[in-house]
C-alpha positions as CSV (number, residue, x, y, z in Angstrom):
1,X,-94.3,-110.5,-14.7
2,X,-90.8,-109.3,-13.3
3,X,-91.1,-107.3,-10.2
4,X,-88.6,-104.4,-11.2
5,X,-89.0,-102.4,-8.4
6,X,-86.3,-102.7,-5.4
7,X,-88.6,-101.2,-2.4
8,X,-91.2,-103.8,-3.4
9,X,-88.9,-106.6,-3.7
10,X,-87.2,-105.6,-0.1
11,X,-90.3,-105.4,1.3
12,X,-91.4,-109.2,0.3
13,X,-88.1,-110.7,0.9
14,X,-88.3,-109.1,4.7
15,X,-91.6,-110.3,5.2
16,X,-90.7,-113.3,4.1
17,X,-87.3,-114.4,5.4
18,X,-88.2,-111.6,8.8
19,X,-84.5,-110.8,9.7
20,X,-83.5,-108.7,12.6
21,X,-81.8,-106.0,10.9
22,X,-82.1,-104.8,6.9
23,X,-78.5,-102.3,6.1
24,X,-78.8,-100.2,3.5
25,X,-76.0,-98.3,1.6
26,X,-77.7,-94.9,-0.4
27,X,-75.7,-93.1,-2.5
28,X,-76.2,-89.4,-3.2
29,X,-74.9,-89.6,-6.7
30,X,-78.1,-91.5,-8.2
31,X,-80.6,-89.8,-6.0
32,X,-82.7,-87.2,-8.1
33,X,-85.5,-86.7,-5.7
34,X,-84.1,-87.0,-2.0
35,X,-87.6,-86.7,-0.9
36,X,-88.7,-90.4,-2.4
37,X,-85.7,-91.9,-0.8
38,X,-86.9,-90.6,2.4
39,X,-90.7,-91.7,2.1
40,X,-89.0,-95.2,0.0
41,X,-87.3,-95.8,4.0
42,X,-90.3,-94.8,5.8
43,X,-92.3,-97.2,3.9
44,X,-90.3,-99.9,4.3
45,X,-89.9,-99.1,8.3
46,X,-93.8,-99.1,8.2
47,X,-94.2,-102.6,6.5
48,X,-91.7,-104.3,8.6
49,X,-92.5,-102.6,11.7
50,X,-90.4,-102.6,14.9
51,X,-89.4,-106.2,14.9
52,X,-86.9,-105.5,11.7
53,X,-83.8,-103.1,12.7
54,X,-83.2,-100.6,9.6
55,X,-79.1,-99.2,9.6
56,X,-78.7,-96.5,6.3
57,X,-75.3,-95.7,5.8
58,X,-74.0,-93.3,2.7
59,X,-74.0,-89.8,1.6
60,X,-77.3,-90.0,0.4
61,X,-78.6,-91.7,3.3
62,X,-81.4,-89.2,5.1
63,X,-81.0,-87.9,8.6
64,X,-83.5,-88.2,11.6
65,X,-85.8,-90.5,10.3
66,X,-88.1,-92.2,13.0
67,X,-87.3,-95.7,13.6
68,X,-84.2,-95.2,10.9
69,X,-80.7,-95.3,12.4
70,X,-78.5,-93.4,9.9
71,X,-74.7,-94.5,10.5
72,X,-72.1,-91.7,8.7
73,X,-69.1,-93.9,8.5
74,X,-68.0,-97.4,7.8
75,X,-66.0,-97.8,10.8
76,X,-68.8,-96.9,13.1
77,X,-70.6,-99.1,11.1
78,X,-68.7,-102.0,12.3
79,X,-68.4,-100.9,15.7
80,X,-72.3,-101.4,15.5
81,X,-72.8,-104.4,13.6
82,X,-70.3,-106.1,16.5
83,X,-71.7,-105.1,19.0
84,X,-75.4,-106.1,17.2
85,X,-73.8,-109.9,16.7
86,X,-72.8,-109.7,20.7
87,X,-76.0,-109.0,21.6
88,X,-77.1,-112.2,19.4
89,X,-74.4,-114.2,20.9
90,X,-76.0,-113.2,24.6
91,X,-79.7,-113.6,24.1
């Protein structure tokens, strides 16, 4: 049986491949229930734990979720993720 559901199939490919930082891109124009995209995130933070980095980016991307960084444009966005590959370079 296919697995069609994309939180479930994030979850198992994190916990199987474990990389440092997950980015996700939500958009607002697809989200009917912004509550589920919120407790989607939460979950996923919850099953990966503190050793996987979560960056949302997007209009429908929530704000102040625990653990969650929520970045608002793509340019900061880049700013981050360089400064995220430095710190790789230098541990």
């Amino acid at each position: 049986m296919v697995n069609n559901n994309p939180v479930e199939s994030l979850i198992k490919t994190a916990k199987n491949h474990k990389p440092q930082i997950i980015c996700l891109s939500i958009s607002w124009l697809f989200i009917e229930k912004p509550l589920d995209t919120e407790n989607y995130l939460i979950r996923i933070k919850e099953e990966l734990g503190n050793d996987t980095k979560i960056i949302c980016g997007g209009k429908g991307a929530p704000d102040n979720l625990p653990g969650i960084v929520k970045i608002k444009d793509f340019i900061r966005f880049n700013n981050w993720l360089g400064e995220f590959e430095n710190s790789l370079i230098l541990n």
